[in-house]
N, C-alpha and C positions, 0 to 999 in steps of 0.2 A: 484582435482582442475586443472584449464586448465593453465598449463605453461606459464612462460612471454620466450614470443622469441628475445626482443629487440628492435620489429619494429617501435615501438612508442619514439625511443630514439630522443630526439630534436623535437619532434610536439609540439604544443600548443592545448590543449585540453579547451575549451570555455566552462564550464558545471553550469547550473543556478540549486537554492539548493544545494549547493556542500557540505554545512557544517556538515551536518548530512546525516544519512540514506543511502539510494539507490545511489545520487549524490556522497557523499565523498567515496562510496567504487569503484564506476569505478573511481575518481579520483585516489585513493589510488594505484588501478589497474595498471593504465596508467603511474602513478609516478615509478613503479616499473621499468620500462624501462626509466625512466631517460627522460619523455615527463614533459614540463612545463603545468602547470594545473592554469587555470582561477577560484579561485572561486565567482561565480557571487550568491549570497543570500546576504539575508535581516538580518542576526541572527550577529552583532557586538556586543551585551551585552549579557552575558549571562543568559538565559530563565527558569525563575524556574522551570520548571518540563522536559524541554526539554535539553539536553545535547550537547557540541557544538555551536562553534559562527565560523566565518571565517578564524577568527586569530588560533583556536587551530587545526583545519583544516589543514590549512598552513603547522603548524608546525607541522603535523604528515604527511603530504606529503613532505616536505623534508625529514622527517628524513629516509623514506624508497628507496631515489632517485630521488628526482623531485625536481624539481622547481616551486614557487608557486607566484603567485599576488593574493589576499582575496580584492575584492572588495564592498562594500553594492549596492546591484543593490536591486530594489525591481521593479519586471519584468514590473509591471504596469507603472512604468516610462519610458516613451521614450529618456530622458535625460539621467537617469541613467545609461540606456543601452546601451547607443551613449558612454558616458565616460569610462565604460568598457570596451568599445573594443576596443577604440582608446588608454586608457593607455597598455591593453594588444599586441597592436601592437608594438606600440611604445617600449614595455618592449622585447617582445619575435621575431618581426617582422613579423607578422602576426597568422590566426589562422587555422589551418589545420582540428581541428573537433570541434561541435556542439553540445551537449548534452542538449536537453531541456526536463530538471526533473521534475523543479517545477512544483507547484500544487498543489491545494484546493481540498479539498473535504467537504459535507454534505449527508449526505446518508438521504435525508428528503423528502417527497413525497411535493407535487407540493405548497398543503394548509400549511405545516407547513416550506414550504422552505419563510425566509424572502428577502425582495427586494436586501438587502445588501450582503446575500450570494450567492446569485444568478448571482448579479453581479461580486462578488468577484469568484466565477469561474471562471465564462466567460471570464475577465480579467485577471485572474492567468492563465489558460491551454489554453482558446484559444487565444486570444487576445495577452496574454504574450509571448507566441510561433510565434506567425506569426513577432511580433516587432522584437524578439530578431534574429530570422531567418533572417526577411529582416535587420540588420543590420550588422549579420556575412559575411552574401551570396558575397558581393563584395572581402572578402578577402578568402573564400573558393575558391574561382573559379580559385585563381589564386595558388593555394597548389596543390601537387602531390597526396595527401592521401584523402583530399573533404569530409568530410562525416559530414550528421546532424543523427541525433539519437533523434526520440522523444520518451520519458517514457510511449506511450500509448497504448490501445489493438488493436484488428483487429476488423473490424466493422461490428459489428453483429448487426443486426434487426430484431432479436427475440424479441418481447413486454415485455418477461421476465424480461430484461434491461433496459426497461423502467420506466415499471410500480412502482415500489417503491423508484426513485432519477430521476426522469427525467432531472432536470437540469443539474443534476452533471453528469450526462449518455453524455446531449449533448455537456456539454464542455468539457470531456474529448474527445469523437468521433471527435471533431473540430479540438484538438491535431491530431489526425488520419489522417484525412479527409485532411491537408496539404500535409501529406506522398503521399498522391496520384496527386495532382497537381505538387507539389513541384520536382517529381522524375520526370515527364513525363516536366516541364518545364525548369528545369535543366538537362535533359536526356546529359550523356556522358560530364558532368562539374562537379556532386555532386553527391555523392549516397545520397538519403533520405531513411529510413528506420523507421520501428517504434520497440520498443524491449518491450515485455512485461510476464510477471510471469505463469507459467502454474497453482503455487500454493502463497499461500499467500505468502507473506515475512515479517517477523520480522523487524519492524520499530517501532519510536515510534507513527506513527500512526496505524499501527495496532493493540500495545499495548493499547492504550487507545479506540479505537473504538471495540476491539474485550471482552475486562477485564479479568479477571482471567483466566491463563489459556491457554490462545490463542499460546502463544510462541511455547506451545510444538507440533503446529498443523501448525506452519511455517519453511519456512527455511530461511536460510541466506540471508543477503544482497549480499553473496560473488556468489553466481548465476547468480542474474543478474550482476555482474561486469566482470565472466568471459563471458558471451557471447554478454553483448558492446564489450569487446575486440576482443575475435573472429569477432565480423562484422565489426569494427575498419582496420581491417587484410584484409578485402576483397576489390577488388576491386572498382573502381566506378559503373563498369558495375550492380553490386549488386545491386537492387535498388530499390526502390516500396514493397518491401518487407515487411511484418508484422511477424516478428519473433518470435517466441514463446522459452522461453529460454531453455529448456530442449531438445526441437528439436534440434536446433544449436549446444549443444552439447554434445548431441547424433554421430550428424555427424563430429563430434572434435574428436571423438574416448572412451567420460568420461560414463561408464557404472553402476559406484556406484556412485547414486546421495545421498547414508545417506550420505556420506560428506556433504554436504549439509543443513541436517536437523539439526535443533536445539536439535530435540531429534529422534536422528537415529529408525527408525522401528515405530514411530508411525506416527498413519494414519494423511493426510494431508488436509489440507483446502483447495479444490479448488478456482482458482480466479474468480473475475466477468467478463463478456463475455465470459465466453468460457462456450460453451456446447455440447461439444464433449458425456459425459456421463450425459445424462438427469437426473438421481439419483442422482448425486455429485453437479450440479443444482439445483439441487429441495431441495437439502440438505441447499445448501449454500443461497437461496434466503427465505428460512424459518430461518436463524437465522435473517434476516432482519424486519422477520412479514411478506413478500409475500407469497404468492404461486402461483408457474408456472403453466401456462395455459397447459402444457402439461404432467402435473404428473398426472396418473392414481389414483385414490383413492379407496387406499383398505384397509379396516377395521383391524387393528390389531389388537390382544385380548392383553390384559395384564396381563402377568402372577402375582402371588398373592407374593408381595415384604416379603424378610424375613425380618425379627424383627433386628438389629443391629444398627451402631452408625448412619448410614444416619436416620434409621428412626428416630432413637432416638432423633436427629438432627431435624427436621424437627416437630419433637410434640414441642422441644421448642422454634422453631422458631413462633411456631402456639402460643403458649401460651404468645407470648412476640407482637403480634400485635394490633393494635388500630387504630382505627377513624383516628386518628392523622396521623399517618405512610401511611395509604392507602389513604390519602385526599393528601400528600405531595409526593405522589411516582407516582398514579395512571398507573401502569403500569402489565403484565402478565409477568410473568417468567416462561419459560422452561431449565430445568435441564435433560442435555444429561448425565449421568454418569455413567462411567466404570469403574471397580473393585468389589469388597464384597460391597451387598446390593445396586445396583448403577441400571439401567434403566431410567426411565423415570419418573422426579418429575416435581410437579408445584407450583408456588408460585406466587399468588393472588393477588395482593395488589391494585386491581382495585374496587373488591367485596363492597359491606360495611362489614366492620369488619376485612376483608381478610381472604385465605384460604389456606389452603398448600394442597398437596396429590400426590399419586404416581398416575402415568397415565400422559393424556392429560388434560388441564385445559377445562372449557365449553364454550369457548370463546377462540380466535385466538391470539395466544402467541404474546408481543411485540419483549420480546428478546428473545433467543433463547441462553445458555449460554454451553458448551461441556467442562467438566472438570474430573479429577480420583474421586472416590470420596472421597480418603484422601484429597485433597485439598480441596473440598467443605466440610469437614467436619471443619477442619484448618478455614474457613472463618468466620464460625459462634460457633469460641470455640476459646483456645486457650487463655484464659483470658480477650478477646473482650471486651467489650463494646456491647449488641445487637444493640446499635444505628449503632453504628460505624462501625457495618456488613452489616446493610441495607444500608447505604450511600454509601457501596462499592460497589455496584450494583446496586443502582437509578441512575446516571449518565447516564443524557442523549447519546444516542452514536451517537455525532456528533464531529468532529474536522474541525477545520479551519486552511487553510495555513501552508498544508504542504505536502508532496509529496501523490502519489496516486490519 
């Protein structure tokens, strides 16, 4: 983990979504230095399946050294975000850095994205980013330390990133796409920067968009918190920059990133945008149901599955479908799994009747699901309920309003 040096002692850190996730851990971060921390989100009651509101927020940033204001902004407000800053002035005397977190996501291609999500991006990532920017930016300018930080990637125009969430594609890049006016119109008053994930990170939006399993193929929120702070550290001159958090520190001198991992030594989930390694790409844009216009297609055989509890597992998952199930699920499942008897299984539920089998399904997977396969065995055993197995994986994988 990358050390607190102190530099952040007495800043005011402005950070939207603070209550949970990505946000309250550079808050967390920041507090350790004994910086006052704005939390600007919408979560004051607390959210059945989601953990944290403002207030308990607060209270775990004092208790590690900060100082906290919990305010409900909800970023679409221009109002709300105008009283935000002005009670945070008013409370801390202005605000030294900018973290704009929040964020929608719908990972839904064009026909099935509706008008109201579409909107609610646009106005969560971009729209909500440029408001909340234009109303820190008067009191940045006049701080020693300047800096905005937005949660977005670097802006790739590979169609790859397109083609299966294009809205959610362009309202995050609009996030982006300010880094570069914003640094060169502010040049030598604010550094703007954008800071984003080389690999998944463990939130509870990944947990629900990824299902079972996904954790152990992320790492921590505490990555991206230490390298906001390393860019926190730098200069104004630093600027225009699309930081990738592993690189940063890399160049911080931190060399074992299994700190990091949720589950030290197992293989990771690449993030979207980046495609440095075309495979890890093509990996990642198949659990969605794409495929990259630049993956090679080569025929793999499949070697012949041994007899144990996956298959075992899977005859009676076979034996337990109906009409009923495959009319209310309509969807293809691919099953990545490693361990005894694990490879490549499919689960049908699109078929009439449905189908299960090892291999590829005959038809273009919807989900695409990567687990051991003791835990896929655990899902549909264990004293279950079969209903109550299939519900745990029909779950459309879409979430709304909330970071990423």
């Amino acid at each position: 983990m990358l050390p607190n040096t102190g530099r952040l002692a007495g800043c005011t850190v402005f950070i939207t979504g603070a209550s949970r996730g990505i946000g309250k851990a550079i808050a967390l971060k920041a507090a350790k230095d004994g910086a006052n921390i704005v939390i600007a989100a919408k979560t004051a009651q607390p959210h059945p399946k989601l953990l944290g509101t403002i207030y308990t927020a607060a209270e775990e940033i004092e208790a590690v050294g900060g100082k906290a204001l919990p305010c409900i902004v909800d970023v679409r407000d221009e109002q709300q975000i105008s009283d935000a800053v002005q009670k945070a002035v008013k409370k801390f005397g202005g605000i030294d850095i900018l973290v704009n977190n929040a964020s929608a996501i719908s990972l839904t291609n064009t026909l099935d994205t509706p008008t109201k999500r579409v909107d609610l991006m646009m106005n969560v990532n971009t729209r909500g980013t440029y408001l909340t920017s234009k109303a820190c930016i008067p009191y940045l300018k006049k701080s020693k330390v300047a800096h905005i930080l937005n949660i977005s990637p670097p802006l790739n125009l590979n169609p790859v990133w397109f083609k299966e969430h294009c809205a959610y594609t362009i309202a995050k890049y609009g996030m982006s796409m300010y880094v570069l006016g914003m640094a060169e119109e502010f040049k030598g008053e604010i550094a703007v920067n954008a800071l984003w994930p080389k690999t998944a990170i463990h939130t509870a939006a990944t947990e629900m968009l990824g299902g079972p399993g996904i954790e152990s193929q992320c790492r921590k929120v505490d990555i991206i918190a230490d390298a906001a702070y390393s860019i926190f550290q730098k200069p104004k001159s630093f600027t225009g920059n699309f930081v990738i958090d592993e690189n940063i520190l890399k160049a911080e001198g931190i060399q074992n990133f299994d700190i990091y991992a949720i589950k030290p030594g197992h293989p990771l989930q690449p993030d979207f945008f980046l495609d440095e390694y075309p495979e890890a790409v093509s990996k990642k844009m198949e659990s969605t149901g794409a495929v990259p216009e630049f993956k090679e297609e080569k025929p793999q055989p499949q070697p012949k599955p041994r007899s144990g509890a996956v298959e075992k597992t899977f005859r009676i998952v076979k034996d337990s479908l109906s009409d009923d199930i495959v009319k209310a699920t309509q969807a293809i499942y691919l099953f990545e799994l490693s361990g005894e008897d694990g490879g490549t299984w499919f689960l049908d539920l699109k078929s009439k009747g449905g189908n299960v089998g090892y291999g590829e399904p005959s038809d273009q997977a919807d989900v695409v699901m990567s687990m051991s396969t003791d835990d896929f065995v655990k899902m549909f055993s264990g004293g279950r309920q079969m209903s109550e197995s299939f519900s745990s994986i029909t779950e459309k994988p879409v979430m709304l309003g909330t970071e990423r």
